[in-house]
N, C-alpha and C positions, 0 to 999 in steps of 0.2 A: 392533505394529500396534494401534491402540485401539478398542476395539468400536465398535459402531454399537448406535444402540436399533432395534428392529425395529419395524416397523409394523400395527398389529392392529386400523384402523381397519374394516379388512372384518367387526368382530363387533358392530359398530352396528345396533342395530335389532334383538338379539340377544331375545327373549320373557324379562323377569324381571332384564336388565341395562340399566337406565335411562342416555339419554344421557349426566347428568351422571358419574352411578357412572362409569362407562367412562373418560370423560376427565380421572377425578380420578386414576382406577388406571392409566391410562396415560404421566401425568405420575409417579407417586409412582416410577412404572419405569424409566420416564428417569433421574431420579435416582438411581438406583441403577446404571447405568451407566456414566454419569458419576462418580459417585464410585469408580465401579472403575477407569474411566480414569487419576484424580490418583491414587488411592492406587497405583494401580502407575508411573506417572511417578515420586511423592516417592520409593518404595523403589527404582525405577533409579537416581536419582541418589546417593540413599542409598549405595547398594551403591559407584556408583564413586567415591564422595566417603570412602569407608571408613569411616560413619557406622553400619555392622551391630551394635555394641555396646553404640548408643546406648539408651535406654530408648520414645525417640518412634519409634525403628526396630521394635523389640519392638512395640510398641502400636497401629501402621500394620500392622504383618502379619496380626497377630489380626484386623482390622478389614478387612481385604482379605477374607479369607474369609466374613465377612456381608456386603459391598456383593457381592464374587463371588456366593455363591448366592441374594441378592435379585435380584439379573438373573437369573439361571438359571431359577431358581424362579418367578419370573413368568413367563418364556417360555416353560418349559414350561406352566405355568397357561393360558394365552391358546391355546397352540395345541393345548390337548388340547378347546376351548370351541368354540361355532358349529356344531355338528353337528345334523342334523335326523332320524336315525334311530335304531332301539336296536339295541342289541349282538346284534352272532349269537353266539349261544349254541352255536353249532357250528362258530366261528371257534376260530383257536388261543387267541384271550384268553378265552372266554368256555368253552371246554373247560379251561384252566387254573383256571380261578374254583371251575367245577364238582367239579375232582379237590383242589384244595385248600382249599374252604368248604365242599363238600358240594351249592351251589348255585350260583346268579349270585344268589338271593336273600339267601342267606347272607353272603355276600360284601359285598350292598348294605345289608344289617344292622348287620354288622359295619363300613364306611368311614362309613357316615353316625351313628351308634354315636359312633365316631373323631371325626367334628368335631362332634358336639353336646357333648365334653368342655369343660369348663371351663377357659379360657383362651384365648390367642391364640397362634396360631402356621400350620401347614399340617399338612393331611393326604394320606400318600402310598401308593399300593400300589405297593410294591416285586417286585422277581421278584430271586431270589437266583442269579445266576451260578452259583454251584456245582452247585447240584440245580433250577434252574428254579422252584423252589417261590413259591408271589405272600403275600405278607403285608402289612398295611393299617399304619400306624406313623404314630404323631403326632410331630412335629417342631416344636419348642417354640420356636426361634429359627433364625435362615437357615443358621446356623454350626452348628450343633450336632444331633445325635443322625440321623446320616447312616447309616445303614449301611451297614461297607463292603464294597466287590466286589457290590454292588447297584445294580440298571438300577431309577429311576424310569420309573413306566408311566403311571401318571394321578395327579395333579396337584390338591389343592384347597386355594384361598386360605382358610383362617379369621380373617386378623387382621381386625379392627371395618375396615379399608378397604375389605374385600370386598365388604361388607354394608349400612355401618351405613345409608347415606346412604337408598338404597333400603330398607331392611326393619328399620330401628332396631334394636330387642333381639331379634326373631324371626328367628334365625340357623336356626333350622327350616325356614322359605321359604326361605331364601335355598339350601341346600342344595337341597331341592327343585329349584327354577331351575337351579342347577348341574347336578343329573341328568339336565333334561328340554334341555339345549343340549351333554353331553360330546358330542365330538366321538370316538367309539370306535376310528376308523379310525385316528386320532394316534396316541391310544395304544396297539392292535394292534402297531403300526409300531415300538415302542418297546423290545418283546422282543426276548430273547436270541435268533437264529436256531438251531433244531434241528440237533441235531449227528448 
């Protein structure tokens, strides 16, 4: 069954995300589900055509796993966005924050910290399945440095599409803008339920 791109037209008019940003970064998403679409059609037919040994078969797989978490990863992005209140800090994410940064400031030190690094990719707070613990981790490309047995919680775009059009080189605001629109309650949603 082949995905569908979802629609996130509802975060128009969003304070610090400009009409056009929006609708360039909602097309760029498109694409990306789409090409998850072909790349998994060419490896069905692959497969029943006994094509798995081939080297383009090799090199569609790999690549399925970047179109795959560039959908992901922007969906989640979009739907942790549009939010108009701040975190309770006596919620379970924001007593999480507290017991593993010491704060929600610390916490917000430490992610925003994480994308003013140098380069392009996404930054994630993770919550580790094993022990619930939340840790902030840059993710360098859609494919790569995933940790695993770990629940994405909140979600931030760093590649120059997130940004550039609205805010040029000052990925600083643009960040900023991201924190004054999370959407907290998505990400609340996103944790491991207490056992």
């Amino acid at each position: 069954m082949p995905y569908t791109a979802k629609d996130y037209s509802s975060l128009a008019g969003m304070a610090g995300f400009g009409e056009t940003l929006l609708k360039n970064h909602f097309t760029l998403y498109q694409g990306y589900v789409t090409n998850t679409n072909k790349a998994s059609d060419i490896l069905e037919q692959m497969l029943k055509d006994g094509k798995t040994s081939s080297p383009e078969y090799a090199e569609l797989k790999r690549r399925f796993g970047w179109e795959f978490n560039g959908m992901r990863l922007h969906e989640l992005y979009f739907e942790n966005l549009g939010g108009k209140t701040a975190i309770d800090h006596y919620g379970p994410l924001g007593l999480q924050m507290q017991c593993d940064f010491g704060s929600y400031e610390m916490w917000e030190k430490d992610f925003k910290a994480t994308g003013m690094m140098r380069g392009i990719g996404w930054v994630a707070l993770y919550q580790d399945n094993a022990n619930r613990r939340l840790f902030n981790m840059w993710i360098n490309e859609h494919d790569v440095a995933h940790p695993v047995d770990c629940r994405p919680i909140l979600i931030m775009d760093v590649f120059e599409h997130a940004y550039m059009i609205e805010y040029g080189l000052k990925k600083a605001d643009y960040i900023e803008a991201f924190f004054k629109n999370i959407a907290w309650s998505a990400a609340e949603s996103r944790m491991a339920p207490k056992s």
